[in-house]
N, C-alpha and C positions, 0 to 999 in steps of 0.2 A: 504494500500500500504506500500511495507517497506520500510526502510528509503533506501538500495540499488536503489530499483526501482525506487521511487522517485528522488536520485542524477542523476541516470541515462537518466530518462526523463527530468532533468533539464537542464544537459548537452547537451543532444536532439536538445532541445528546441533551447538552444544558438551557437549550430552548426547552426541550420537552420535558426537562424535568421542572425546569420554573412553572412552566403551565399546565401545569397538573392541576385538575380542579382539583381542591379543598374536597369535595365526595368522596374522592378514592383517598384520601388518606385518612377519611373521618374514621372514628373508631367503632361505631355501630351504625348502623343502614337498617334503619326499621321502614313499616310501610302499614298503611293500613287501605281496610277493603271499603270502600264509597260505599258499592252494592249495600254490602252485609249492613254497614253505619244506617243507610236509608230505610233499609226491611225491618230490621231487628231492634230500631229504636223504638221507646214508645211515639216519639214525638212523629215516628217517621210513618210509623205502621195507623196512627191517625190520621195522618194528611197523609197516605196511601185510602185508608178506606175517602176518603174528601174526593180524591181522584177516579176513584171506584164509582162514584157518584157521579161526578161528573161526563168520565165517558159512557155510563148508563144513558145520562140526559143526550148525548151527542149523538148515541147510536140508535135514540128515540128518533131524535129527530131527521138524520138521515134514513131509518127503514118507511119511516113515515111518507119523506118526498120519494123515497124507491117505489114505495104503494104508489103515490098519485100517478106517479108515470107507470106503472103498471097496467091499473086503472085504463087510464088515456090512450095508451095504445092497445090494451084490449077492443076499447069502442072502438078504435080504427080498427080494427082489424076484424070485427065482428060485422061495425055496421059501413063499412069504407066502400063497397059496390055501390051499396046505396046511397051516398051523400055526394052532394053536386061538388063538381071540381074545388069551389070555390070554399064551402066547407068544410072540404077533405084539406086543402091546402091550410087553412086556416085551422085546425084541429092540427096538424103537421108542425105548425107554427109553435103553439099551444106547448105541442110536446118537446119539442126543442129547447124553447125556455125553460120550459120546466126540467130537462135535461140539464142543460145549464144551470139553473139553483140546485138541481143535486148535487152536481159536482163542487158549487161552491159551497155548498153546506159541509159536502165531505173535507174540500181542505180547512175551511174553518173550525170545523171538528178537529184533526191532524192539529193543526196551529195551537190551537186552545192547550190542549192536551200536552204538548208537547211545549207549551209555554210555562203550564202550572207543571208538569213535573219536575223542570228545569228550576224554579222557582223552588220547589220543595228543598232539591238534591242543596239548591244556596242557603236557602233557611237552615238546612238541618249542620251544612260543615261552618256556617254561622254560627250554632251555637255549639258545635265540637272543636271551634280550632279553640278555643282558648284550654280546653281539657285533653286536645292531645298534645300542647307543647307543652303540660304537665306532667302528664304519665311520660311525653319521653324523656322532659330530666330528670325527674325520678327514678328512671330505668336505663339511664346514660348513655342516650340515642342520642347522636349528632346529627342526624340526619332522618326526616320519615315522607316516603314517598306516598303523593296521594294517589299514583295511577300508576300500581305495580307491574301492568301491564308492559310498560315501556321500558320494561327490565328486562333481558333475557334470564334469569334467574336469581330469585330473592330467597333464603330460607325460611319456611315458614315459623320458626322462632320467633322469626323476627316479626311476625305479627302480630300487630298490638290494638288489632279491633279489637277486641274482647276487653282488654280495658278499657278501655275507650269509651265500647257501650257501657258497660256499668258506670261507670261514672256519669256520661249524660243522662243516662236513664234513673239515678237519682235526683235528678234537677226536675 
């Protein structure tokens, strides 16, 4: 190797090791589960049944507009020989529209739905973040990941929902 290449790998070297994130040398890497936080709280398993409720009402009201347009195009289709062009077009019309409020009912449902659960997941690490930068200095975590997924592999030791929930779930 020559002496170039060798400076150069040396300097490499002590680039990479300056910029090391602070994670990989912390001394424990804990991680907790969102999921499990959101199921298994009380606070969560509440405002789960609330959403329970709500997509009930959403998918009332979409099976509701799927009936009318059922409906609608059954009479065309039962009585559409019989009805003057101009009727036939105009009931055609009818059902179209009302195609169209299905579909927007359905993403407004989607929307809704997906707005309050979102809302829930923030409420709920709302009132867990202050209880899990507790348990993990108490438990001498440098570090807890909220989305273990983006881990290729965390020990499950290291997980500390379970405290977590107990503790919120006495509030």
């Amino acid at each position: 190797m020559t002496k170039k290449a060798m400076l150069m790998a040396i300097g490499l070297m002590v680039v990479l090791v300056w910029c090391v994130p602070p994670v990989l040398a912390a001394d424990k890497v804990g991680f907790i589960n969102l999921q499990r936080l959101v199921n298994e709280s009380k606070m969560g398993k509440a405002a789960r049944d609330d959403l329970l409720k709500l997509r009930k009402q959403k998918e009332d009201a979409v099976n509701k507009k799927g009936e009318d347009i059922k409906k609608l195009r059954d009479e065309i289709n039962a009585r559409g020989d019989k009805m003057s062009v101009q009727e036939k077009r105009d009931k055609l019309d009818v059902l179209q529209k009302a195609y169209k409020e299905y579909q927007r009912v359905v993403d407004d449902a989607r929307e809704d739905i997906a707005r309050e659960d979102k809302e829930l997941v923030a409420l709920i690490l709302e009132k867990a973040d202050p209880i899990l930068k507790e348990v993990a200095k108490k438990n001498g975590f440098a570090v807890i990941l909220k989305d273990p997924n983006a881990v290729g592999y965390l020990d499950p030791a290291n997980d500390i929902t379970t405290l977590v929930l107990t503790e919120l779930n006495k509030k």
